[in-house]
C-alpha positions, 0 to 999 in steps of 0.5 A: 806249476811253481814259478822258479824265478819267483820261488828263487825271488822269495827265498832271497827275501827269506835270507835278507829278511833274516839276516843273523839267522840265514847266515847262522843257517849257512855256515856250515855250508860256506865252511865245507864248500870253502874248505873243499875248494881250498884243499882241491885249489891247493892240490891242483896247484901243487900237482902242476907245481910238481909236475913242472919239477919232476920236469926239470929232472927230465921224463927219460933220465934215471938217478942211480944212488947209494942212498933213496932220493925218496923218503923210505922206512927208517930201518931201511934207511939205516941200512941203506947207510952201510951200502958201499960208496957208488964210484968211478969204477961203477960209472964206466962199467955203466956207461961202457956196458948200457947199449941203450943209455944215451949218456951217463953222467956223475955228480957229487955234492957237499956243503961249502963257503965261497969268497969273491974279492970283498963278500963271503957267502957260507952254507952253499951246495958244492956240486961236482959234475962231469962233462956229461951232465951239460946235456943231460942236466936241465939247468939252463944257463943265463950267461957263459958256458959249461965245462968241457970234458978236458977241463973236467980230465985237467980238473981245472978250475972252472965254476958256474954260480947259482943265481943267488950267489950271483945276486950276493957276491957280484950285485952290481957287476958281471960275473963272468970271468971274474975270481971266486975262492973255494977250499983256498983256491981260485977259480975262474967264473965262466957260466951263471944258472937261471933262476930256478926259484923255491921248491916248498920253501926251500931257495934252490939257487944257492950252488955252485958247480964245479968239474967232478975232477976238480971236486975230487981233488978238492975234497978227496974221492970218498964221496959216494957219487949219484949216476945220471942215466939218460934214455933215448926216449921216454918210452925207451926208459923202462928198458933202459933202466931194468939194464942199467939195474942189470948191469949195477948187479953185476958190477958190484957183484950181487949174487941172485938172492942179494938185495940191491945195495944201490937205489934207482930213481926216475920222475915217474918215482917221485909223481908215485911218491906225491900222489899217494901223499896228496890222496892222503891230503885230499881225503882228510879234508874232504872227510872234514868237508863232508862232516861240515856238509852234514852239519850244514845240512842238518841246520838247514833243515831244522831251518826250514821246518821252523820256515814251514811251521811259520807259514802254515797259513800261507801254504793253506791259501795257496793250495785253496787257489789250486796250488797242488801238492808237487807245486808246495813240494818244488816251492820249498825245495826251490828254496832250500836250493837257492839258499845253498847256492847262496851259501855255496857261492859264498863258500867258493870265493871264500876258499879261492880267496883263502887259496890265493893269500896262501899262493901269495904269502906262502911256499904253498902253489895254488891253482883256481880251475873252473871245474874246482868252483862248479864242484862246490856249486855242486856240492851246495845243490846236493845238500840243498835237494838232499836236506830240503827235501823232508820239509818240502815234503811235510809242507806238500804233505798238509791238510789245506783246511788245517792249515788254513785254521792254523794261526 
């Protein structure tokens, strides 16, 4: 019976022994374990990563749009386009007919320049919002308040800064109840966001909110205004939304055939939307993985033939002192597969390692998870015992008196 350890043992001393030519043999294996643990790292990290965005949104509340929150076809686009505005006349009809939403809210949104007394900050998300999305939002504040519905009626002028507008106009001061000009008008600072940080890149702290009332009389009512529906309770949400889509039809006067000229929105849509295109991701790679793996594979082999034409003698000496065939067979496999653990190993923490100074240096999240690391092990023991497996063979398979000539 094959010792293990000392199979193991000399399957190292073979890869030290031959260093240039060990490490040309694992190339191919580091390089598909490295790139299945990167691309696995990196979709585990963006699913969390999504998961905790879809978050912020809220699991029971629902957007009711003129233009898709997620990316449609082109045509569709352009048609959704010609849809009528969402307006005032649509949010009552809603809020006043759904008997199972909990609260409806309106927002609006435009691109603006805000001042404070000595700083000008231009290219900044101009939300207006109605009293109601203080409790249906998820923003939270770090200091002061939000608006009530009597300054939203009074469009009174009240802001909330982002936390970058913050940082950029009050650097050194406290904010709150200090003076900010919009559109030519003054207005008075009464709350300050957390910080949300970067989705992918993109900074989300540079907005300031205003009340819907005050928006429109800003910037007029020809803005299309987004709905925000929020549900009782998460499982209450696939009700709530078929009557407020219900209810949309009607108010806007869809006879049955018509298709909606408006588009619903919920978390679930987005999570739908990103594991379709992280399937995509995680399949292209792991095809890229699995030629890698065949071509480490097949290296492998070739690698061990030359290894067992090598020690044809030795082999032949072993089985005079009554090593068996299955002896020979388990031997060579055994050290096939320590050196794809080997490689293996060095795939796993390459692509960690490659997964984390992408996390560190750019948008891209990265999640290292136990199970990612057994995968790749896995994944080298597979190609061990699947590759090693037809020189094991023909070295269990040689005529010991043969062998023993050999020179």
């Amino acid at each position: 019976m094959v010792n293990p350890a000392e199979a193991l043992r000399l399957a190292m001393s073979s890869l030290v022994a031959h260093k240039l030519r060990s490490l040309l043999t694992l190339l191919g294996l580091i390089i598909a374990v490295s790139s299945l643990i990167l691309v696995m790292t990196l979709v585990q990290g963006a699913n969390v990563y999504v998961q905790e965005k879809l978050a912020n949104l809220g699991t029971h509340v629902l957007e009711v749009s003129k233009l898709p929150q997620v990316p449609i076809r082109f045509e569709d686009f352009l048609r959704a386009l010609k849809h009528r505005d969402l307006t005032r006349e649509d949010w009552r009809a809603v809020a006043a007919g759904c008997r199972r939403c909990l609260r409806v809210g309106a927002a609006v949104s435009t691109v603006g320049r805000v001042r404070s007394a000595n700083r000008s900050l231009p290219d900044i998300e101009i939300q207006g919002e109605s009293a109601e999305m203080a409790l249906i939002s998820t923003l939270d504040l770090a200091a002061g308040r939000y608006f009530t519905e009597g300054e939203d009626r009074q469009a009174a002028r009240v802001v909330l800064l982002g936390h970058n507008v913050v940082e950029q106009l009050f650097p050194a001061a406290d904010p709150l109840g200090q003076r900010l000009r919009l559109r030519g008008e003054e207005f008075v600072i009464i709350g300050v966001a957390d910080e949300i940080g970067s989705i992918l890149g993109q900074d989300q702290d540079n907005f300031v909110i205003i009340p819907l009332g005050t928006f429109e009389r800003l910037f007029g009512s020809r803005h299309s205004l987004t709905l925000k529906v929020q549900a009782p309770s998460e499982r209450e949400l696939p009700a709530t939304l078929e009557e407020v889509h219900t209810l949309m039809r009607r108010q806007r006067g869809l006879g049955y055939a018509a298709p909606d000229d408006f588009f619903l929105t919920t978390a679930e849509t987005y999570l739908k939307l990103w594991e379709d295109i992280s399937a995509v991701f995680f399949l292209v790679f792991v095809l890229i993985s699995a030629v890698a793996s065949v071509v480490g594979g097949i290296v492998i082999t070739n690698i061990m033939l030359v290894s067992v034409t090598e020690r044809v003698k030795e082999i032949g000496i072993r089985r005079s002192v009554g090593a068996t065939r299955r002896d020979i067979l388990q031997h060579f496999l055994l050290e096939a597969l320590g050196q794809c653990l080997v490689g293996g190993g060095l795939g796993v923490v390459l692509g960690f390692l490659v997964a984390l100074l992408l996390a560190q240096f750019t948008p891209f999240p990265a999640a290292v998870k136990l199970w990612v690391a057994l995968a790749g092990l896995l994944l080298s023991v597979v190609i061990g015992v699947s590759f090693g497996l037809y020189p094991a063979l023909r070295a269990a398979r040689l005529d010991p008196a043969v062998a023993l000539r050999s020179e």
